[in-house]
C-alpha positions in Angstrom: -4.2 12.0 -48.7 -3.3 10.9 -45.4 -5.3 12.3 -42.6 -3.1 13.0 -39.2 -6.0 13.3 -36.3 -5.3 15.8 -33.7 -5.8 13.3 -31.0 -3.1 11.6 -29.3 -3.8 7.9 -29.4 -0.9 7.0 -26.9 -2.3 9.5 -24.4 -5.7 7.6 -24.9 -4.2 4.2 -24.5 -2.2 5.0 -21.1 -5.7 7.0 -19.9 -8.0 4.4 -20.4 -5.5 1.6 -18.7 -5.5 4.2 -15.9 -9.4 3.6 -15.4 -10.5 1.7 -12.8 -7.0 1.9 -10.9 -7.0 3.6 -8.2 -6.7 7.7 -8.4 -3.4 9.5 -7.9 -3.5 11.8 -4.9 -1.2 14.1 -4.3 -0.3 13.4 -1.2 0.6 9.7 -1.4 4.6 9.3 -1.7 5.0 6.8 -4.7 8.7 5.9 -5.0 10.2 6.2 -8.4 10.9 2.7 -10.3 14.6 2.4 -11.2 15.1 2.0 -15.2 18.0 -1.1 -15.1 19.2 -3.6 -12.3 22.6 -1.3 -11.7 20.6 1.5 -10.3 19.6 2.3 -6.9 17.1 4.9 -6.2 17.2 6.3 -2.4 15.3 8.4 -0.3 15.8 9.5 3.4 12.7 10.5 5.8 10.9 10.2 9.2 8.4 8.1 10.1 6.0 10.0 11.9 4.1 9.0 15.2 0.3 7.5 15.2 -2.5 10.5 15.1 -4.4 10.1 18.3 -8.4 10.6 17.7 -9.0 14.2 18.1 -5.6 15.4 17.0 -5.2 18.2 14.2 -4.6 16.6 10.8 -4.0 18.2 7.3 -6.5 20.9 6.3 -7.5 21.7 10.0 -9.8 19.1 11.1 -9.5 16.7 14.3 -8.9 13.3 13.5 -12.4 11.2 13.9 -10.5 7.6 15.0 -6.7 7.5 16.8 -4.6 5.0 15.8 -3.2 1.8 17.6 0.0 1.9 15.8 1.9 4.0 13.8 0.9 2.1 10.7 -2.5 0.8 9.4 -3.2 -2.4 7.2 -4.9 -1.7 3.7 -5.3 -4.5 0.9 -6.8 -5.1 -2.2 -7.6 -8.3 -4.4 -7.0 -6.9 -8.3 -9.4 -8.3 -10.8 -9.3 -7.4 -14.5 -6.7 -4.2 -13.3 -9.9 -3.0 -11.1 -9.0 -3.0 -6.9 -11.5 -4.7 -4.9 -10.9 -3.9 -0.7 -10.0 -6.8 1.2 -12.2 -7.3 4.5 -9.7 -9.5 5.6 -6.5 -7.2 5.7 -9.2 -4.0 6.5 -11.5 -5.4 8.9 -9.9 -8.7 10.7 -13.3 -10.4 8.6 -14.2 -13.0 6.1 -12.9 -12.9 2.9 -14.3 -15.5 0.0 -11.2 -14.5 -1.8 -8.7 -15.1 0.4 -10.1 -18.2 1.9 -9.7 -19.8 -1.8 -6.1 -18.6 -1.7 -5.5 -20.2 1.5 -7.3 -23.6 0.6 -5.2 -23.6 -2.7 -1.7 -23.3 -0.9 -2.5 -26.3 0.8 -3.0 -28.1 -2.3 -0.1 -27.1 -4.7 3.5 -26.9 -3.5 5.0 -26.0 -6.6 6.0 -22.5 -6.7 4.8 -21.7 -10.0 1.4 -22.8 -9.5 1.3 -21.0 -6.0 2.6 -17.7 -8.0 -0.4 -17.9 -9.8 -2.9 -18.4 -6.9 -0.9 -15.1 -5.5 -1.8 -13.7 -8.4 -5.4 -14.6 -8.7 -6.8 -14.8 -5.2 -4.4 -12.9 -2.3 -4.8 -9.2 -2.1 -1.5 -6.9 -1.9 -1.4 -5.9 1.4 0.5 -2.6 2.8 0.6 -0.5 5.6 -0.3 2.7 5.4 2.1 5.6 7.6 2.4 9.3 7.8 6.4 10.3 6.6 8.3 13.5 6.8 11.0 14.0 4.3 14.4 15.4 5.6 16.5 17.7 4.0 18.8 15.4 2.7 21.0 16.5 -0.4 20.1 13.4 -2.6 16.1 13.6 -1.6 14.0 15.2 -4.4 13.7 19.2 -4.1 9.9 18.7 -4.2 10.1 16.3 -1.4 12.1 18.1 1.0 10.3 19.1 4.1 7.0 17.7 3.2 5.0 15.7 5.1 2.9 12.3 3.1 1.7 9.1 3.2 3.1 6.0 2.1 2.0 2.8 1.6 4.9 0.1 3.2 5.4 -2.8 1.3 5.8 -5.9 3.4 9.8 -6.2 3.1 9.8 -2.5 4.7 7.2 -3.0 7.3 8.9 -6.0 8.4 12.1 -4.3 9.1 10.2 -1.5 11.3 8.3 -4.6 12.9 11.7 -5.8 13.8 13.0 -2.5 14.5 10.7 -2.1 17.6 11.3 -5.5 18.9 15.4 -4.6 18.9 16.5 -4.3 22.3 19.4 -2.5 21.7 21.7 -0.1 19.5 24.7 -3.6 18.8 27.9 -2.5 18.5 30.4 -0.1 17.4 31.0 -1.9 14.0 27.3 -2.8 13.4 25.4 -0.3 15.4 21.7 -0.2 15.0 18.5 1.5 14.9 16.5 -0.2 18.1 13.2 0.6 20.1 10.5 3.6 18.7 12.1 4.8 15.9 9.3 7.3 15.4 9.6 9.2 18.5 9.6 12.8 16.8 11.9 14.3 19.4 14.4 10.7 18.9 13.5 9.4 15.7 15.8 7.2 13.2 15.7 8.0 9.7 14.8 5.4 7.7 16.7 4.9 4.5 14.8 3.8 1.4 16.3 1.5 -1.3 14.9 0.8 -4.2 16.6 -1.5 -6.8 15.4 -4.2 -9.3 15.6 -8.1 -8.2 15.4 -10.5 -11.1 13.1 -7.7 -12.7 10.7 -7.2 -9.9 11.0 -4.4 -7.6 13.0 -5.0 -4.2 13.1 -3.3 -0.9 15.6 -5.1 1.1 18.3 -3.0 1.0 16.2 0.1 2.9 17.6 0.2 6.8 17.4 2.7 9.2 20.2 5.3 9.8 21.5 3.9 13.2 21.5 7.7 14.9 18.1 9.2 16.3 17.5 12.6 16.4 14.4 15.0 16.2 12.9 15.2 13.3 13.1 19.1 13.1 16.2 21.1 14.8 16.3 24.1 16.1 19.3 25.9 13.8 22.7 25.1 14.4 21.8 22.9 17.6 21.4 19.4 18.0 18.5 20.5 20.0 15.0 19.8 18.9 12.8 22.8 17.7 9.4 22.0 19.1 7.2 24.6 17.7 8.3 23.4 14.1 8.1 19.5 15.0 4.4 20.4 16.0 3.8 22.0 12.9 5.0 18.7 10.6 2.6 16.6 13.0 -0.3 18.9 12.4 0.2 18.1 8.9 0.1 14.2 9.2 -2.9 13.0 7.0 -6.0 10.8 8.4 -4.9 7.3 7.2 -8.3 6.2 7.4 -9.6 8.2 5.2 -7.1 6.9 2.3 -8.7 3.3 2.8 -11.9 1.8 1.0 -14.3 0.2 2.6 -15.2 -3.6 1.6 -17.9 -4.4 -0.7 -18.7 -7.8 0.4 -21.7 -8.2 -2.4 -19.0 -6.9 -5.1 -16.6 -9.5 -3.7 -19.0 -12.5 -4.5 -19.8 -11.2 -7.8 -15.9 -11.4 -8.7 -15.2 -14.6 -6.8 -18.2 -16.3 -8.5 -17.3 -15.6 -12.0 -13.8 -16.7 -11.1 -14.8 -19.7 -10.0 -17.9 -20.0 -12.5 -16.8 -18.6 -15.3 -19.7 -17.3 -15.5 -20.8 -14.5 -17.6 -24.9 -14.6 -16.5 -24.4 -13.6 -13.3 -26.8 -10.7 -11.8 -24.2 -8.6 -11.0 -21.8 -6.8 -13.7 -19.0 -8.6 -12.1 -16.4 -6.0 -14.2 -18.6 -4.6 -16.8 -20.2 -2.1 -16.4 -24.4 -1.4 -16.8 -24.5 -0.9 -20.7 -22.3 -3.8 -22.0 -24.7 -6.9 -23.0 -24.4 -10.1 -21.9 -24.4 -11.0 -25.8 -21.7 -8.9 -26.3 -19.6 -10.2 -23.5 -20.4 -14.2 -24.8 -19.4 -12.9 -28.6 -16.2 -11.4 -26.8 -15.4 -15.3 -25.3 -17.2 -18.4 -25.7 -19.1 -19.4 -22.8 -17.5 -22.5 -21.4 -19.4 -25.7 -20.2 -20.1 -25.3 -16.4 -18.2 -27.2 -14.1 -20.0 -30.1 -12.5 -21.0 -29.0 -8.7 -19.2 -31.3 -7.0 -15.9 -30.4 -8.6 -15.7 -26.8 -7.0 -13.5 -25.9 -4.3 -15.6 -26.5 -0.8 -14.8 -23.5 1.9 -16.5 -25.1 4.7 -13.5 -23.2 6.6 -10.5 -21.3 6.3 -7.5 -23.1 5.7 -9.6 -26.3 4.7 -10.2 -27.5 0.9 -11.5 -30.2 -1.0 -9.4 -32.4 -2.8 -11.6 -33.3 -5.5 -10.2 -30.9 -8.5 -6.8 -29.3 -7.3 -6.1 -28.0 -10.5 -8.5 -25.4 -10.6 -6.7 -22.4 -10.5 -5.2 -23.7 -13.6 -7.7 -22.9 -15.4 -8.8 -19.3 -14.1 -8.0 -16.1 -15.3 -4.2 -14.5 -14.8 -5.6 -11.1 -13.4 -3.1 -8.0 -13.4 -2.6 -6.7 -10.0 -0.2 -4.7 -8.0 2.5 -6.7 -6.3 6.0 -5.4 -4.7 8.2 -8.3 -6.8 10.0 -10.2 -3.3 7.6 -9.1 -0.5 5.1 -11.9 -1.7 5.8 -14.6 0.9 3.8 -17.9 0.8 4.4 -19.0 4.6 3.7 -15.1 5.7 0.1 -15.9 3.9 -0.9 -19.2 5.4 0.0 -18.0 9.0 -2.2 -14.7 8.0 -4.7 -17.3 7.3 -4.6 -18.7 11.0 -3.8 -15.5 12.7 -5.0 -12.7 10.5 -3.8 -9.0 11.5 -6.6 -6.7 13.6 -8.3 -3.8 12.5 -11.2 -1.5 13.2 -13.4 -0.2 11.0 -13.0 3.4 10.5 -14.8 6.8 10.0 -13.3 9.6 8.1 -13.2 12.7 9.3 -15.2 16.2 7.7 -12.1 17.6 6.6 -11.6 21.1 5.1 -10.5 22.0 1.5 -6.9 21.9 1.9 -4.1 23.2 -0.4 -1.1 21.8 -1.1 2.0 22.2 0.9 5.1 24.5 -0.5 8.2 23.2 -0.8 11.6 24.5 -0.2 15.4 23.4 -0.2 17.2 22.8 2.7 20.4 24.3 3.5 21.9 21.1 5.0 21.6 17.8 4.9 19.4 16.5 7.8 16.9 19.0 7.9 18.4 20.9 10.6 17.0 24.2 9.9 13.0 23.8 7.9 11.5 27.3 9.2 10.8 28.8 6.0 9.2 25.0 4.8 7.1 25.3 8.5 6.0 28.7 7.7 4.1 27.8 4.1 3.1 23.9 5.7 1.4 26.2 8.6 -0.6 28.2 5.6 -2.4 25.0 4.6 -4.6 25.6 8.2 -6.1 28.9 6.4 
């Protein structure tokens, strides 16, 4: 007779692939993955202005670091489906990771081979902003009038990037979004698209709607409601908080048994404490050590030794997170030269915080969100 176990296996499978990723919060706006290359998923909302250092953030406490810019870099180099923080993209520092990458570009053109570098030694990178969802018919019930984070993949940052630099509205026939877009009293909606691209998922049909307005209106008036606006930007979440902080010693331990293929090393370098070393040789043959002076030499970033370019060759395929076209070879190499500038940050003491309600709204721009205000003000309790 057949046993049938009371456990479900597939719900064991999918939880232990979700170990080591990172952990869902709550407040973190994930965009929905479209099932076939006909559909379009979109969403409409604000992006919300930078939180100054001792402004009022989500659950009541004063924000411990202001921001430069409405959007803050985060990365992370993903090794054996385990997220590693880039000092690089955090903290304008070193990285042994990414300096690998860069020195590999230089040697392979090929755009497979430099897929797999991607891969194996550049971190995602994303920008993390605070977003406001309108009232829009086609936006989610849930999301309507609620204020989250969201992580910008590259294709959409760029477009805000060139946003700002816009000097002007164009035309009648093509006008456009131009200037600060996330003035909250003269804001442009931003319009996310999310479609498939040869299988990968693609950004670059989200735009800004070319008409600014407040993001909160006072009802039936164009004019903005202030006490309401204040109310969504007391409930912008402390970025900083959201990011990890580098583990430089970590780092090395992953880079070396990259580059080693080592198993011996003193650190776990992605097994944990009670897995043996004999277990982890039974699991794959130890390969012969590569020779010294056929490793990769980073005497400098951007500067690589010619000696064995087909190295990455023979290195793992790591899963990691990447946003399908908003990998961009060229963008890399100039990050290499010119990386993008960051302070290290502190997080605030924040207070138990619930979660915002949620409401409909009555029309389609999120004229009219007072009874959304009124439960996002409870969260303060």
């Amino acid at each position: 007779m057949t046993h049938k176990s009371k456990y479900d296996v597939d719900a064991l499978r999918k939880k232990l692939t979700e170990q080591g990723s990172r952990k869902s919060d709550p407040d973190e706006f994930r965009p929905d993955k479209p099932k076939d290359v006909s559909t379009e998923i979109k969403y409409r909302f604000y992006i919300l202005p930078p939180v100054c250092q001792n402004d009022k953030v989500k659950g009541g406490a004063l924000a411990a670091k202001g921001m430069e810019l409405y959007a803050i870099p985060n990365g992370a180099h993903w090794v054996n489906q385990k997220p590693h923080a880039c000092p690089r993209v955090i903290n304008n520092e070193d990285c042994i990771m990414c300096n690998m990458g860069f020195d590999l570009f230089k040697l392979h053109e090929s755009k497979e081979k430099r897929t797999k570098i991607r891969q194996q030694w550049m971190p995602n990178e994303q920008w993390l902003v605070n977003i406001f969802f309108t009232g829009w018919k086609s936006n989610p019930e849930t999301l309507r009038g609620k204020v989250m984070w969201y992580a910008l993949p590259k294709t959409v940052y760029d477009l805000c990037s060139a946003t700002i630099h816009r000097q002007d509205g164009g035309d009648e026939e093509d006008p456009q979004a131009f200037g600060v877009f996330f003035d909250e009293f003269n804001a442009f909606p931003l319009e996310l698209v999310v479609h498939l691209n040869g299988g990968q998922v693609s950004y670059q049909k989200t735009r800004f709607l070319p008409t600014a307005q407040p993001i909160v209106k006072k009802a039936d008036s164009t004019e903005p409601d202030e006490e309401l606006i204040q109310k969504v930007l007391d409930n912008r979440h402390y970025l900083y908080g959201k990011v990890d902080e580098p583990n430089l010693a970590r780092l090395k331990q992953v880079y070396d048994t990259l580059v080693d293929g080592d198993d011996d090393q003193s650190g776990d370098a992605g097994f944990t404490s009670d897995e043996s070393k004999n277990e982890k040789k039974e699991e794959k043959p130890k390969e012969e050590k590569p020779k010294a002076e056929d490793k990769p030499k980073l005497e400098s970033r951007g500067t690589a030794s010619a000696k064995n370019p087909n190295k990455s060759d023979k290195l793992k395929n790591n899963e990691r997170v990447t946003s399908g076209d908003d990998d961009d070879v060229a963008s890399l190499l100039s990050q290499g030269e010119t990386p993008v500038k960051s302070e290290k940050s502190e997080k605030p003491n924040t207070a138990a915080a619930s979660k915002p309600s949620t409401a409909e709204s009555e029309d389609e721009d999120s004229t009219d969100l007072a009874n959304i205000m009124a439960q996002l003000s409870g969260d303060d309790d």
